[in-house]
N, C-alpha and C positions, 0 to 999 in steps of 0.2 A: 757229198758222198752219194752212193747208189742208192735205191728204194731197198726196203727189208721186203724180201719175198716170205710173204705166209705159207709154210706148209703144213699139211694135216697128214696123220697118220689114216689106213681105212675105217678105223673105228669111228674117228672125228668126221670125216666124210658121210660115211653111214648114216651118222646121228644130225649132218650138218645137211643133207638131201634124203632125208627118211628112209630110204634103202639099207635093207640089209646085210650086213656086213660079205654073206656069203650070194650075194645075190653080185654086188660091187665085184665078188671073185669070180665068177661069171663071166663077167662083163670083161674084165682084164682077158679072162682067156680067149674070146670071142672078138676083140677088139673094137668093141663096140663100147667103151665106159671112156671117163675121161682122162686124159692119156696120165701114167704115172711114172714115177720112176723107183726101179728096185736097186739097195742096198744093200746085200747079204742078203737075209732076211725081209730086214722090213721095204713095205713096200711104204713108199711117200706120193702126197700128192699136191703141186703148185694149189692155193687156193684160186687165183685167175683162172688156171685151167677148167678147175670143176663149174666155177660161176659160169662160165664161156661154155662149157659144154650143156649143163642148165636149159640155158638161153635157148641153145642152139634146138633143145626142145620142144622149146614150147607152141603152141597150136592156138588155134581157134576153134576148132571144131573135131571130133573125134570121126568123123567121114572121110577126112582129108589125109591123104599120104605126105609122111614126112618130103618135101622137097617138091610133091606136086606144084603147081600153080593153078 
C-alpha cells in the first residue's frame, strides 16, 4: 500500500516551525509560505511540503540573498 501522507492543520505548523499562526496567514496570502491546501474552512498542510519549504530556507550567512550565489 501507499505511504500515510502526514498533514498538519496551521496551528500544528505554527507550533511545528515557531511562526505565528497569523503570520503563516500572511504568508498564504502573499504566496510566499509553504504551499497548502484549503477545505471549506480549514486550511491543511502536507508535512513534506513544510520540511521542503524549511530547507528551501536556510542560509549561511545573513549578507546573502535568498537564490544569490
Amino acid at each position: 500500500m501507499g505511504e500515510t501522507v502526514k498533514m498538519l492543520r496551521a496551528e500544528q505548523v505554527a507550533a511545528f516551525t515557531g511562526l505565528s499562526a497569523s503570520y503563516l496567514a500572511k504568508l498564504r496570502c502573499t504566496g510566499e509560505g509553504p504551499p497548502f491546501k484549503k477545505i471549506g474552512r480549514a486550511v491543511i498542510y502536507r508535512q513534506s511540503d513544510v520540511e521542503d519549504w524549511l530547507e528551501s530556507h536556510s542560509r549561511t550567512s545573513t549578507s546573502v540573498e535568498r537564490g544569490a550565489k
